[in-house]
C-alpha positions as a Python dict, from the first residue, in 0.01 Angstrom:
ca = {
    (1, 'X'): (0, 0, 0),
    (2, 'X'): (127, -221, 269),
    (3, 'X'): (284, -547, 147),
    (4, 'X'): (520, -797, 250),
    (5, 'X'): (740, -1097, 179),
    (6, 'X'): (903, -1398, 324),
    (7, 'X'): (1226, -1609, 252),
    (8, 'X'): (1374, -1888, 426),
    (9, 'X'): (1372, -2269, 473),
    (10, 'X'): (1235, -2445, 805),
    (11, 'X'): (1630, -2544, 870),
    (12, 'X'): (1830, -2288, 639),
    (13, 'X'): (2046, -2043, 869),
    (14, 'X'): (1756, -1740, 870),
    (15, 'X'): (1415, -1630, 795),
    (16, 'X'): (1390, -1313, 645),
    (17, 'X'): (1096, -1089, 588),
    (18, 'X'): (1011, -727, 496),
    (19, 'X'): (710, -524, 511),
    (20, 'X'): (692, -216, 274),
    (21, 'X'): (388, 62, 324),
    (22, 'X'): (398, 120, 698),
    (23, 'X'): (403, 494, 758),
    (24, 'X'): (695, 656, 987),
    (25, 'X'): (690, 779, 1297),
    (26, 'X'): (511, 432, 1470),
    (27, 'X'): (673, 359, 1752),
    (28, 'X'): (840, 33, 1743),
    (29, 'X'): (1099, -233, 1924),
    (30, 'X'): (1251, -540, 1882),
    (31, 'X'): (1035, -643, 2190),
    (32, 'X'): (748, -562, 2036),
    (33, 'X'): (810, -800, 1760),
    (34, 'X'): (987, -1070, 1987),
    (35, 'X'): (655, -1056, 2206),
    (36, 'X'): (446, -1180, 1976),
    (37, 'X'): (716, -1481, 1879),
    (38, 'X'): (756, -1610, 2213),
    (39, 'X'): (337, -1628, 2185),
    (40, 'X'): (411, -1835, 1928),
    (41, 'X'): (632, -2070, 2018),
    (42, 'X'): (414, -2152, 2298),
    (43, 'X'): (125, -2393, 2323),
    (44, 'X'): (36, -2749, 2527),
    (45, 'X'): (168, -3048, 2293),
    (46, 'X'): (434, -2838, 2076),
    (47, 'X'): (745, -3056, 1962),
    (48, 'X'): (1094, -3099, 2059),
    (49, 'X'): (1168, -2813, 1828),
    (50, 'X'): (1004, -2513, 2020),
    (51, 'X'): (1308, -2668, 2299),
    (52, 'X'): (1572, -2552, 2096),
    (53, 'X'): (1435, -2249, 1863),
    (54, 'X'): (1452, -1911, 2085),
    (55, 'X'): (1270, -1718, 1745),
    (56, 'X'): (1435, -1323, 1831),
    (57, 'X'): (1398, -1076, 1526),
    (58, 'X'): (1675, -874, 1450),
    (59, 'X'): (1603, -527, 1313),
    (60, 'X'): (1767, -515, 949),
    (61, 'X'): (1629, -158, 786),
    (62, 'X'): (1320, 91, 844),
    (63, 'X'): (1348, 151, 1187),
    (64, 'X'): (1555, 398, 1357),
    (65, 'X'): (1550, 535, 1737),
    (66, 'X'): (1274, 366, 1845),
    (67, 'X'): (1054, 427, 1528),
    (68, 'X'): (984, 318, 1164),
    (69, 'X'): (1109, 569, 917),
    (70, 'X'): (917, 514, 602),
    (71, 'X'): (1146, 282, 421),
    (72, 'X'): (1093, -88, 377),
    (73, 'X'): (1077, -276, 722),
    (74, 'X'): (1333, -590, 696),
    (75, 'X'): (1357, -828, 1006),
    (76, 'X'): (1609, -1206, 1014),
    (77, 'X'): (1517, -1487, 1226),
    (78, 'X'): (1797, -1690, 1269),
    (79, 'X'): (1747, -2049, 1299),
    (80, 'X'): (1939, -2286, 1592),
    (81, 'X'): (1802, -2595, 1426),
    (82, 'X'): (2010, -2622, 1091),
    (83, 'X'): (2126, -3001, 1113),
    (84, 'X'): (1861, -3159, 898),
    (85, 'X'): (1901, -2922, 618),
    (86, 'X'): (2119, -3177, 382),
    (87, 'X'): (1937, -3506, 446),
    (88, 'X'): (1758, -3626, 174),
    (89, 'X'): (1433, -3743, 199),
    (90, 'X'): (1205, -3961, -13),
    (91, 'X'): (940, -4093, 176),
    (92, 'X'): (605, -3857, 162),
    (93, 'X'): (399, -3756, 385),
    (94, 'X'): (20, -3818, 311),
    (95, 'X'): (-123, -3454, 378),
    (96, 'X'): (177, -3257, 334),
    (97, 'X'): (293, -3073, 30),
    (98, 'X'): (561, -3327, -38),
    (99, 'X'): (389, -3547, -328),
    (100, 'X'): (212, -3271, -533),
    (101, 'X'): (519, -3009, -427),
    (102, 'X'): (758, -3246, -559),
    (103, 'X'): (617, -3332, -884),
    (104, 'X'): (488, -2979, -960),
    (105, 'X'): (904, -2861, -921),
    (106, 'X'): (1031, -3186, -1089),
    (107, 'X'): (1240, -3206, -754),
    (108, 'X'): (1375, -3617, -633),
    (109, 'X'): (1476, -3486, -298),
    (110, 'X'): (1138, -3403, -72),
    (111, 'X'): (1299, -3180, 134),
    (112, 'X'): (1369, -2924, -125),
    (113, 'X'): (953, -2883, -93),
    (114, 'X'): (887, -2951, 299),
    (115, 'X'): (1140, -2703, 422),
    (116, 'X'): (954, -2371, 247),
    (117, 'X'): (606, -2585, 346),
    (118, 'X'): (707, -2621, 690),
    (119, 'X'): (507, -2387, 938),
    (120, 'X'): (833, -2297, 1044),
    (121, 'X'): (778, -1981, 802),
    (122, 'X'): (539, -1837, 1001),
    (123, 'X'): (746, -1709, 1224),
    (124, 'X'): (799, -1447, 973),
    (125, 'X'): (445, -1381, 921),
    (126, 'X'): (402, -1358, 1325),
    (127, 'X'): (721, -1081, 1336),
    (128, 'X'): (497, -878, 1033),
    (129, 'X'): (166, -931, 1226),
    (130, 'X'): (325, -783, 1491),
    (131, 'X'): (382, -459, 1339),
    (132, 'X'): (57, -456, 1183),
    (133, 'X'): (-64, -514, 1547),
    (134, 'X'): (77, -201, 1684),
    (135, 'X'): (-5, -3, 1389),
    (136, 'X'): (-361, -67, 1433),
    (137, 'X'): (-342, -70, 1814),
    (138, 'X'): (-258, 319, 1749),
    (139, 'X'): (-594, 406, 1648),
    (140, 'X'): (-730, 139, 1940),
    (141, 'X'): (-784, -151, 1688),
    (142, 'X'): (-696, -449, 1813),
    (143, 'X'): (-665, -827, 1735),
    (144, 'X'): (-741, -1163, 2008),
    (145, 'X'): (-767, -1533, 1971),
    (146, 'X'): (-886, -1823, 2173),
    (147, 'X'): (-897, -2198, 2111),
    (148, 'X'): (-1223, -2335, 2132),
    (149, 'X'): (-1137, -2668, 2088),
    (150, 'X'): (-858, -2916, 2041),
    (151, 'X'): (-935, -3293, 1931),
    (152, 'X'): (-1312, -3237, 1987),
    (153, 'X'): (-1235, -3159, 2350),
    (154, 'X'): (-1376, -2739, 2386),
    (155, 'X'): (-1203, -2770, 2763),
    (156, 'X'): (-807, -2716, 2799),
    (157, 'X'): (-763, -2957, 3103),
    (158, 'X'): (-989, -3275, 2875),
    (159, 'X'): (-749, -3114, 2567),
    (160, 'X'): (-442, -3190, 2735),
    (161, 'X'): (-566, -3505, 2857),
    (162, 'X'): (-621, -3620, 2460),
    (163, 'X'): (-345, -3461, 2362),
    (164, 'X'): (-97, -3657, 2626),
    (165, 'X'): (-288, -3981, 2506),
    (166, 'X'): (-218, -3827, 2097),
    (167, 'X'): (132, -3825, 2173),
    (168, 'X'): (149, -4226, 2328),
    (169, 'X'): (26, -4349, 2040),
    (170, 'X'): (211, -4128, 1792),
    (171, 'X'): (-72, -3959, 1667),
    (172, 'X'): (-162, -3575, 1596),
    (173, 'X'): (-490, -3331, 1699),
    (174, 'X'): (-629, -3096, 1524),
    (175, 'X'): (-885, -2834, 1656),
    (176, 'X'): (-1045, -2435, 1634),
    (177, 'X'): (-955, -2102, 1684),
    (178, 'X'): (-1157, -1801, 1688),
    (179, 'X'): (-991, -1401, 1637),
    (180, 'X'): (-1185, -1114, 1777),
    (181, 'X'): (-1099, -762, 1624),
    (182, 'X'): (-1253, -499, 1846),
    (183, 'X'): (-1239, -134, 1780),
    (184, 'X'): (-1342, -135, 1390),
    (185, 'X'): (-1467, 204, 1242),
    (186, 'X'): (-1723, 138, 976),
    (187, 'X'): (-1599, 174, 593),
    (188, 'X'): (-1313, -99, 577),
    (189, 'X'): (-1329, -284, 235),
    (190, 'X'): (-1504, -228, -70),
    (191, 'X'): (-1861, -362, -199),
    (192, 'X'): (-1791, -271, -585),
    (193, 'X'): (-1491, -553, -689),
    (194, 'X'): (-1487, -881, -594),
    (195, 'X'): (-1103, -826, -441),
    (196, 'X'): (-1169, -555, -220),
    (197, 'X'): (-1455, -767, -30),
    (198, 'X'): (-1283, -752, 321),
    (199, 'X'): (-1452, -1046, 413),
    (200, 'X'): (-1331, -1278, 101),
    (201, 'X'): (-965, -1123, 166),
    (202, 'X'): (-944, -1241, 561),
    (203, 'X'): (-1098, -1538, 435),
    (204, 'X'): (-854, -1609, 188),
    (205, 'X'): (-497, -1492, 439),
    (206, 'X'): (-663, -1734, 717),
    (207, 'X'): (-724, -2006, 492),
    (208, 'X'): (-314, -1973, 385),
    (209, 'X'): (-216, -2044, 704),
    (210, 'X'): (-57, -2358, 744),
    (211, 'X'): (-335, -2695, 861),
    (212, 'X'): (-635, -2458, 788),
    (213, 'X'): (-910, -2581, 620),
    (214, 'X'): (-1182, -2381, 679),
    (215, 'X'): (-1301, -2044, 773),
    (216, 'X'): (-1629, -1856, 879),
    (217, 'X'): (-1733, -1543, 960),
    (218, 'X'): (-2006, -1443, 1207),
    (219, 'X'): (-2251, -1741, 1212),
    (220, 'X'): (-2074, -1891, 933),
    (221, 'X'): (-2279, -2208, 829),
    (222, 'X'): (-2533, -2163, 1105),
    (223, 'X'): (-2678, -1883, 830),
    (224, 'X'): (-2782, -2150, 674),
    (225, 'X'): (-3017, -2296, 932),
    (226, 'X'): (-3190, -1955, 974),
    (227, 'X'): (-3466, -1701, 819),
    (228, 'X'): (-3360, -1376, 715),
    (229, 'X'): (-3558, -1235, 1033),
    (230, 'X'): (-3352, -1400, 1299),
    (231, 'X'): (-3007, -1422, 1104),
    (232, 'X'): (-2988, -1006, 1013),
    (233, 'X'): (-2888, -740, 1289),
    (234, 'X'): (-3118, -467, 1318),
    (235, 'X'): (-2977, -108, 1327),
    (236, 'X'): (-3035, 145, 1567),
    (237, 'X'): (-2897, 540, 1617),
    (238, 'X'): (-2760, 716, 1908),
    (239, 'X'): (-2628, 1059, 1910),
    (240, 'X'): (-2336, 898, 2154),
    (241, 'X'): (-2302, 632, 1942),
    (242, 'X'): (-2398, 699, 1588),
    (243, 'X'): (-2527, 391, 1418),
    (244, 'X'): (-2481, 78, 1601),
    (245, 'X'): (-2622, -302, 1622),
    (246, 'X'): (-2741, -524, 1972),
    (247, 'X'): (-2622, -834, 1767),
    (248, 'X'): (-2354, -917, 1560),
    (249, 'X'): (-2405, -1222, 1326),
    (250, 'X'): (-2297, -1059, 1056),
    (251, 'X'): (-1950, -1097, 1278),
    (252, 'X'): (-1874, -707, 1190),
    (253, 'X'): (-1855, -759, 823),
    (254, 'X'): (-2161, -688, 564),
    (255, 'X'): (-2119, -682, 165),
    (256, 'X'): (-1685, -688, 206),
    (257, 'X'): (-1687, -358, 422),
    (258, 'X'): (-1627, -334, 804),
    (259, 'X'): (-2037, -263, 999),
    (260, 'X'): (-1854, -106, 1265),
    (261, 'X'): (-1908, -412, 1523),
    (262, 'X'): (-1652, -666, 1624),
    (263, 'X'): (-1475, -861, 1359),
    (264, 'X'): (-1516, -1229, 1468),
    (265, 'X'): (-1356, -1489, 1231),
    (266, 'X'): (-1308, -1886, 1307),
    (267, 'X'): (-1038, -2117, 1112),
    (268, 'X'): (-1058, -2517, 1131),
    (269, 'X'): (-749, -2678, 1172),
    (270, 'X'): (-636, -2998, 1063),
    (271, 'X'): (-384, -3254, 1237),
    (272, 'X'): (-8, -3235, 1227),
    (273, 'X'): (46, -3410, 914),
    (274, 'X'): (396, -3547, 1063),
    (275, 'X'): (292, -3850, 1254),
    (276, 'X'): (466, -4031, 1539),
    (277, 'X'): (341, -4348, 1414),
    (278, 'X'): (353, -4329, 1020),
    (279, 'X'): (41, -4361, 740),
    (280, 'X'): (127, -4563, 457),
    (281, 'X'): (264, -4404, 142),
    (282, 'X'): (483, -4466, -149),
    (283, 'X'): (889, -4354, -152),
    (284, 'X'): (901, -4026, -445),
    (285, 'X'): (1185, -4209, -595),
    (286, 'X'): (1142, -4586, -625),
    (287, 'X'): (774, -4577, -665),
    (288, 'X'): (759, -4845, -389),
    (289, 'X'): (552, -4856, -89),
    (290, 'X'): (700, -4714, 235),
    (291, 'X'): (655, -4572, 566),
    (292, 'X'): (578, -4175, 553),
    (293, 'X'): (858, -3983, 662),
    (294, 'X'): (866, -3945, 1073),
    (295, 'X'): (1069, -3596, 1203),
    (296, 'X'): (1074, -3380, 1448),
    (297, 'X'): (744, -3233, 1503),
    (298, 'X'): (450, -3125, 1739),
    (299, 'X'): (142, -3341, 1862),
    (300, 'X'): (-132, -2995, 1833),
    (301, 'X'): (-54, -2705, 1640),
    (302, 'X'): (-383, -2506, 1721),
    (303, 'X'): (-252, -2283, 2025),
    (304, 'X'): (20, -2098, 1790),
    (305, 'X'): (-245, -2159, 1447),
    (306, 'X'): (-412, -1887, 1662),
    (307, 'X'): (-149, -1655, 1709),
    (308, 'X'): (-31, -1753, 1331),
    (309, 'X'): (-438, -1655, 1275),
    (310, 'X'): (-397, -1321, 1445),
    (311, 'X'): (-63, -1211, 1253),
    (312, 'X'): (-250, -1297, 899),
    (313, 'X'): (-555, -1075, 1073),
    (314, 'X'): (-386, -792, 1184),
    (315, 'X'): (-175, -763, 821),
    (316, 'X'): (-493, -777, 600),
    (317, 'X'): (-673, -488, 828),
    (318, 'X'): (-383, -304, 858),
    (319, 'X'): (-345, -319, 466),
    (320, 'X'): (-708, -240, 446),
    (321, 'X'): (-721, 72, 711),
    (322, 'X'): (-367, 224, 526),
    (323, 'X'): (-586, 201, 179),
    (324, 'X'): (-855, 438, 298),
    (325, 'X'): (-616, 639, 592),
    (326, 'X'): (-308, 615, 424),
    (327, 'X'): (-23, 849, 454),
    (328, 'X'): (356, 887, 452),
    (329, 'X'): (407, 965, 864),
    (330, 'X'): (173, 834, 1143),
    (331, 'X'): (67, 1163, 1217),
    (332, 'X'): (-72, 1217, 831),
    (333, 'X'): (-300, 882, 918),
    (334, 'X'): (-432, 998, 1242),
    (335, 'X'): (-577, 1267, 1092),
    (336, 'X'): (-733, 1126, 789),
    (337, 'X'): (-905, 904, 1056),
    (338, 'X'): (-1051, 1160, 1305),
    (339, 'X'): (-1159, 1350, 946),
    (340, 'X'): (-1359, 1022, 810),
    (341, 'X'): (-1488, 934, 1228),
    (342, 'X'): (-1591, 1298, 1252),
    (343, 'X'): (-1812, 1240, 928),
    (344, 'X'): (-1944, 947, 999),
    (345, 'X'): (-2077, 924, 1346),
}
């Protein structure tokens, strides 16, 4: 079973993560990983932070010469920006997990809740996406993204433009990504539980990433608009082929298991909650009204949502093709696959 963890605050010394289940023998760097971070950190209208954060994993455990060896995977992410990490702060942030963080943990200092809320975690998640990335890219699985809008605007020169005019008035954008996961067999996830429906569990990773809101799959709410005879791909046979659709509105997913199309998933992302120019709110402590609290932070998060997006992706599939291929070495998985492909075609 693959699984994994996270620890760290936004502006504590380190992240830490570690990934248990990935079989040996997969060939794997610290550039590999790092790749995939500097993707990250990129993006038009990212904050002052992404200046001084240079995110590099450093290899703790599991991999050796080049290759994982079985073991549990552990990676640190040290952080430059540590200087905020003892002020206290009281004002909340309407939108945030400060208010209903704070009270939940009986906590007076708001920071002891936005630092482990901060979308600085997913940094972590990005360095385990990455090695779910090139496990499935072994078997020729693999994971995009694209913004298809930011602030209304489905164009990146108008996006720019609004976000530039976001950032003069100390506002934030929010926007839409879409992942495209090419090179599914048929046969991932399960029709018979409710928790093995692939579709509800890359629903429910996407919709823990940080500012989403909403997800859909395929059509997604155009289904709705539809009659069964123009919403449903027809099937067809080829002996090259095997079974095969000419549409895909289903978005490569039908009753939780994989049809063997492409996977296409879109997430909804809301604005930066950390505004420039501050929404009214009331200070945790004094019960007063007060100013939210104004940091550090970016205009449009949607560009590295995306690559956030992928990394969530790429770890539920990878989970999900290890349950049905499984094995202890790389080798042992390749040839449960070219067994089930073999069958199946």
């Amino acid at each position: 079973m693959l699984r994994y963890l996270t620890a760290g605050e936004s502006h504590g010394i380190a992240l830490v993560a570690i990934l248990e289940g990935c079989p040996a023998n997969l060939p794997l760097s610290e550039e590999d990983i790092n790749r995939e971070l500097e993707r990250r950190q990129q993006g038009y209208g990212r904050g002052e932070r992404m200046k001084i954060e240079s995110d590099k994993a450093e290899i703790v455990s599991g991999i050796r010469n080049g290759k994982t060896i079985g073991s549990p995977i552990s990676l640190r992410i040290p952080n430059r920006s540590t200087e905020l990490f003892e002020k206290v702060i009281t004002q909340l942030r309407p939108g945030h997990a400060d208010l209903p963080g704070a009270l939940k943990y009986n906590q007076k200092d708001v920071r002891n809740i936005l630092e482990r809320a901060s979308a600085r975690e997913t940094a972590a998640k990005v360095a385990m996406g990455a090695i779910a990335k090139k496990l499935l890219s072994e078997f020729k699985i693999n994971v995009f993204s694209r913004v298809m809008k930011i602030g209304g605007a489905s164009e990146e020169a108008e996006w720019k433009k609004l976000i530039d005019k976001a950032a003069e008035e100390g506002d934030s954008l929010g926007g839409a990504f879409e992942i495209t996961v090419t090179g599914m067999p048929i046969g991932l996830g399960s029709h018979v539980h409710w928790d093995r429906r692939l579709d509800g569990n890359l629903a429910r990773v996407l919709m823990a990433v940080p500012a989403v809101k909403g997800v859909e799959i395929g059509l997604g709410f155009g289904v709705a608009d539809l009659p069964g005879s123009k919403m449903h791909d027809e099937i067809f046979y080829s002996k090259d082929k095997g079974f095969f659709h000419k549409t895909n509105q289903a978005g490569g997913l039908e009753g939780g298991i994989t049809n063997g199309e492409p996977i296409v998933i879109r997430a909804a992302v809301k604005p930066i909650a950390t505004l420039k120019k501050p929404l009214k709110s009331v200070d945790l402590v004094s019960k007063k009204a007060s100013e939210a609290l104004v940091e550090r932070s970016d205009i449009s998060a949607v560009e590295p949502a995306a690559v956030v997006g992928e990394a969530a992706v790429a770890l539920e599939l990878a989970a999900a093709f290890l349950e049905k291929f499984g094995g202890d070495s790389i080798e042992d998985v390749a040839a449960s696959y070219k067994a089930y492909l073999a069958r199946v075609i």
